[in-house]
DOFIBA-740481 format. One record per residue (C-alpha): residue number from 1; residue in one letter; y, z, x. Coordinates in pm, 1 decimal, decimal comma. Example, Ala and Ser with C-alpha at 12.3 -4.5 7.8 and 13.67 -1.06 7.14 Angstrom:
! DOFIBA-740481
  koltor  zagu         y         z         x
       1     a    -450,0     780,0    1230,0
       2     s    -106,0     714,0    1367,0
! end
This chain:
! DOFIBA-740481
  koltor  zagu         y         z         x
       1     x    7425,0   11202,5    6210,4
       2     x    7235,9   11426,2    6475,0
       3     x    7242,0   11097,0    6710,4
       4     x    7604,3   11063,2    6666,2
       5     x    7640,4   11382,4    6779,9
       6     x    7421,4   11317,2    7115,5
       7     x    7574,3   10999,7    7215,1
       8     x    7944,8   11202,7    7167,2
       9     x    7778,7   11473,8    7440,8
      10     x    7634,0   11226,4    7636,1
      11     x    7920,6   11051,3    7673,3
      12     x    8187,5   11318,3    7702,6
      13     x    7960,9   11408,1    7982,3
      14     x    8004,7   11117,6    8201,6
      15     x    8346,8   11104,2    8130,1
      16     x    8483,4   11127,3    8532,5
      17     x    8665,6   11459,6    8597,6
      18     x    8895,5   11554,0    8889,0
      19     x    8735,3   11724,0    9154,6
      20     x    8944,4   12018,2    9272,6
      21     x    8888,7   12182,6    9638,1
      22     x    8813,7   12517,4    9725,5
      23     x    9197,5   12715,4    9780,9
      24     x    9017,0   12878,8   10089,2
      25     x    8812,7   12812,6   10416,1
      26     x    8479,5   12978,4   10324,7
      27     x    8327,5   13275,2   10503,2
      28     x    8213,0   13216,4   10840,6
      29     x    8401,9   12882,4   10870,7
      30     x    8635,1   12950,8   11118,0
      31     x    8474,6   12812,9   11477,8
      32     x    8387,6   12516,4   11246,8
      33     x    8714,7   12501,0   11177,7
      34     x    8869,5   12569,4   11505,4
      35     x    8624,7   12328,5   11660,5
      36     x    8767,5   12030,5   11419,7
      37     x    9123,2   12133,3   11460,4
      38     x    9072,0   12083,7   11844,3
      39     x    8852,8   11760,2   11768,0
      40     x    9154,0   11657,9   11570,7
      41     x    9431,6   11704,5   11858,3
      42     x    9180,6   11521,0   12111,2
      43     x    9165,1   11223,3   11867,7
      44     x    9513,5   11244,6   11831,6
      45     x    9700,0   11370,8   12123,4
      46     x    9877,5   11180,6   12407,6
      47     x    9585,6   11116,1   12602,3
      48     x    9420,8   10883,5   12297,8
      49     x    9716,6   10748,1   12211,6
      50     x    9731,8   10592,8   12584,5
      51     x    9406,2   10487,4   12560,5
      52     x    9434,4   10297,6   12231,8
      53     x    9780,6   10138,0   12368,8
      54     x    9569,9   10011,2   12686,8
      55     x    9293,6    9894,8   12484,6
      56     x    9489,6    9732,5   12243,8
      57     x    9627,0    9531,1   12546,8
      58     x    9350,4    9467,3   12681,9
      59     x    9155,3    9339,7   12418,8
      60     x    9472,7    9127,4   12295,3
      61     x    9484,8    8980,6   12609,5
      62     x    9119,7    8883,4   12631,5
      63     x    9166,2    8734,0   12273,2
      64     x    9434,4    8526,4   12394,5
      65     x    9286,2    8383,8   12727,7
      66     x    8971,5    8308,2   12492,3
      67     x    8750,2    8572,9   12691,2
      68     x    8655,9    8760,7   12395,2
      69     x    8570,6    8668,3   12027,1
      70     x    8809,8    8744,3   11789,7
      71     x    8687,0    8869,2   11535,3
      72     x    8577,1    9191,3   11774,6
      73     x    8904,9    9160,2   11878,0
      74     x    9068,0    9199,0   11576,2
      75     x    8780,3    9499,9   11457,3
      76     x    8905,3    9692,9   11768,3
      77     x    9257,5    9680,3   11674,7
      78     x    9214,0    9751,9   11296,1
      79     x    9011,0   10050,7   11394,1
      80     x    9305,1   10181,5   11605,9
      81     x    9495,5   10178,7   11302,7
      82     x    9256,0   10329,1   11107,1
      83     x    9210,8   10625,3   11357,7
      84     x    9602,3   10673,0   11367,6
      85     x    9651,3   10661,7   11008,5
      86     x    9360,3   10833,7   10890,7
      87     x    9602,8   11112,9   10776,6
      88     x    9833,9   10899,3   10578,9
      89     x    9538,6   10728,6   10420,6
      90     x    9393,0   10990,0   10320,0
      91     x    9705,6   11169,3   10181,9
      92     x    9757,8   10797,6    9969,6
      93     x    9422,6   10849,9    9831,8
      94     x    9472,4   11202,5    9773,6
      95     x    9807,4   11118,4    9572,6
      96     x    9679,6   10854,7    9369,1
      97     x    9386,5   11082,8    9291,0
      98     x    9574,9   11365,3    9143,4
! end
């Protein structure tokens, strides 16, 4: 009976839980902060999103006049999307989490 008892501990302990986040930055976080915040607008902001349009082109062109391979083609492109919609992926992920 005492076994029973174990494996019913051990396995309510590995039973996954829902991690919840802190409601506040800690103490002494806010350059950190600040510093990702402006990270975040330079990733972001109007100058990137020229650069990704011009890339884009440019690679897409080179894919189609058979300059470059595709499949780094295609990996540049997907990882524009990926940097554009970080934010709405992780907000998916976030929402199907909790």
């Amino acid at each position: 009976m005492r076994s029973v008892s174990r494996l019913g501990a051990a396995a309510l302990a590995l039973i996954p839980t829902a991690a919840f986040a802190q409601g506040a930055d800690p103490q002494g976080s806010g350059p950190i902060v600040s510093a990702l915040g402006w990270l975040q607008g330079t990733l972001l902001g109007s100058v990137a999103t020229a650069v990704a349009v011009m890339a884009v082109a440019a690679v897409g062109f080179m894919m189609l006049t058979g300059r470059i391979n595709w499949r780094f083609g295609a990996t540049v492109i997907i990882g524009v999307f990926i940097l554009f919609g970080a934010a709405s992926i992780v907000g998916g992920i976030q929402a199907v989490s909790g």
